[in-house]
N, C-alpha and C positions, 0 to 999 in steps of 0.2 A: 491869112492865118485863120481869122475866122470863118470863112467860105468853107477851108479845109477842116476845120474839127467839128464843123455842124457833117459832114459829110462823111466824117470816120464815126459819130454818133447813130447816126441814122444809119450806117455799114451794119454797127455793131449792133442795132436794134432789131434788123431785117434779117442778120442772124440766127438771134435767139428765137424770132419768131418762126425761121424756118426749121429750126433744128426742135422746137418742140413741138411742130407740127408732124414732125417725121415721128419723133420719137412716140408719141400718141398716135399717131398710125401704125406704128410695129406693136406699139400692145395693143392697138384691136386687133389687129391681125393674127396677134399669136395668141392673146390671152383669152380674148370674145369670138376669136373663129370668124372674123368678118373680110375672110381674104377670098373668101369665096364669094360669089355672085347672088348663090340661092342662101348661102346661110346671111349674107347683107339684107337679103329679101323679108327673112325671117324674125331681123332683129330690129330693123329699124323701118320697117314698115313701107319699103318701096313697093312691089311686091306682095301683098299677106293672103295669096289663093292657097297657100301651104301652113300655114301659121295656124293656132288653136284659138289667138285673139280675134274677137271678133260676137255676132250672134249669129246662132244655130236655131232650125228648126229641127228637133228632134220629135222622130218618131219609132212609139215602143208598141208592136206589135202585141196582139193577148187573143187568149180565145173569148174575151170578153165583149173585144174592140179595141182599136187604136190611141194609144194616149200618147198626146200632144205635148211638147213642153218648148219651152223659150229658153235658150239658156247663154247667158251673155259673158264674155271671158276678156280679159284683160291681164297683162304681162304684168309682174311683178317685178323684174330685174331687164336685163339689158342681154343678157344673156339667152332670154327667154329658154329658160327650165321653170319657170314656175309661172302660175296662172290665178290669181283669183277672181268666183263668178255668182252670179245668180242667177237660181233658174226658177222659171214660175211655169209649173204645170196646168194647161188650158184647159180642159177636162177633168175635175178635180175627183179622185178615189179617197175620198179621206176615211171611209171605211175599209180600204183596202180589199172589195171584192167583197165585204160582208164579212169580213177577220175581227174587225174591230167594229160592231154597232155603233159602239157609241159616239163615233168622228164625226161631224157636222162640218168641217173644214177645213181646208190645209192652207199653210202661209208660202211663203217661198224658201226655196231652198238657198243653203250657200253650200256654195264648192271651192276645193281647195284643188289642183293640179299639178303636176309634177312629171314632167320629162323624161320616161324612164331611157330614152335610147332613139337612135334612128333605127327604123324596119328595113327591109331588105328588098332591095329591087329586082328583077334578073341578073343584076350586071351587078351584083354586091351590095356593099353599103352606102346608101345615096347615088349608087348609079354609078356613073363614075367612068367615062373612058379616060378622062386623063384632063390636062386643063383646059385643051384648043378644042375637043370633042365631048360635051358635059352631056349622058344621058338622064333621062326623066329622075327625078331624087323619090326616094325608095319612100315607103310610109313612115312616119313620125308614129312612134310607141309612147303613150300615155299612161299614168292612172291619176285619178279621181277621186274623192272622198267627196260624200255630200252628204248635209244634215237637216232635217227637216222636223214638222210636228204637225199632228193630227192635234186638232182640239173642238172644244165644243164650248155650248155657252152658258154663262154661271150668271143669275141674276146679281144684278146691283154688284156684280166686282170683273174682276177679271177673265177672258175666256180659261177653263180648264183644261191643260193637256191631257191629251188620252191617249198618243203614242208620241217614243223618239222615234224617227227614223233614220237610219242611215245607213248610205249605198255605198262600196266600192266597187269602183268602174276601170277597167283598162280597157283601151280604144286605138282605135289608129287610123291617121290621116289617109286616106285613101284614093285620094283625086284633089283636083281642084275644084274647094269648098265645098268636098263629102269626106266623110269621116264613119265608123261603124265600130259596134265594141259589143263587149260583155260586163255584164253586174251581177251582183247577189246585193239582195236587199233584205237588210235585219231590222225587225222591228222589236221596241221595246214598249212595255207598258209605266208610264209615267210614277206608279210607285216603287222604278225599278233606279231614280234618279231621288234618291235619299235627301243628298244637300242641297238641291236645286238647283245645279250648278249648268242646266241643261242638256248633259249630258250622263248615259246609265251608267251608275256606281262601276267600279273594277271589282271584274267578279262576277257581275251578271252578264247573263247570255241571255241571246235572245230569244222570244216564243216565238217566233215564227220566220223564216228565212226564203226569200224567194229569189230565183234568179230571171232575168230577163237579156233580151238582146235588144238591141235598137240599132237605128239610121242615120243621120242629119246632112242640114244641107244650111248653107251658109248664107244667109241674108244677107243679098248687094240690093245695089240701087238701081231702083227699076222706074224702068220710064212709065208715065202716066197714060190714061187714057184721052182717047179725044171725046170732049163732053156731047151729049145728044145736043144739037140746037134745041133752043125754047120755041114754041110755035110764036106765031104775030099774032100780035092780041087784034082782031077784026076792027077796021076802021068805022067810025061810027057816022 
């Protein structure tokens, strides 16, 4: 008798354990969209050569010259529709081409990201012959919000801002770990941010708006090189 009810316990255990494994499987499936291969790729990271997580070498072409930036992105939900990131520009314009004199510096940016849609492939949305024949998945639609500051330097206190900046960006996955977009970039003048709340009051627009396009390409891991030998130190 006891043989048997340890054995209808552990039944009834092996149960529950499979029946909420199912049941947590049908809501990835249908609630997170993880029934698919490349959207499993997307969310949970087997796979991320399609993903926006990740660092980016982006580059923003000008008739100036090339400006460089790092920009690092991390998922926010499980769903991946959203992104938060930072990016730190290598080549620093904190005058913005000679707009603002009096910039002496820029800090990093943060960005905010958001999902708008999947792009279109030949073959439709994400491609798509059917489940046994999956063609290449079409580009992922983004945009972007990023905020930044120009400042310069105040003795004996804090540095001074001299502009806000901030870009919106929509972009789209384009390849495995390249991506390309479009911005318009507003700049504001720091007594255009009343409360200090680092961001311009509502209501102010900005002096000056520019738009840009850029590139990136996705930092993997790269093999090293092989080091010069040292010479022999001459026997004495």
């Amino acid at each position: 008798m006891y043989t048997k009810r340890n054995t209808i316990i552990l039944t009834a255990a092996a149960l529950v354990v499979l029946l909420s494994t199912t049941v947590w499987n049908v809501f990835a499936g249908s609630v997170l969209g993880t029934s698919d291969d490349y959207e499993k790729s997307i969310q949970w990271g087997k796979e991320l050569a399609w993903s926006p997580a990740g660092v980016w070498v982006v580059s923003v072409p000008t008739p100036m010259g090339t400006i460089l930036m790092l920009h690092t992105m991390h998922a926010q939900d499980l769903a991946g529709t959203r992104y938060g990131g930072v990016m730190w520009e290598v080549n620093n314009n904190p005058t913005n081409f000679g707009v603002f004199p009096d910039g002496e510096k820029e800090g990093y940016w943060a960005t905010q990201t958001v999902r708008t849609g999947p792009g279109l492939s030949p073959f439709g949305v994400w491609g798509g012959f059917g489940p046994t024949h999956p063609a290449r998945p079409g580009p992922d639609a983004l945009e972007t919000t990023m905020i930044g500051y120009a400042t310069k330097a105040s003795e004996n206190a804090p540095d001074e801002v001299v502009t806000i900046n901030i870009a919106n960006v929509t972009w789209r996955i384009t390849g495995p770990d390249t991506n390309e977009g479009e911005a318009t970039l507003m700049m504001y003048l720091a007594s255009q941010d009343g409360d200090g709340d680092g961001f311009p009051d509502e209501g102010e627009k900005p002096v000056a708006c520019m738009p840009f396009t850029f590139s990136s390409h996705r930092l993997r891991v790269m093999p090293g090189c092989v080091p010069t030998p040292m010479p022999e130190t001459p026997k004495q």
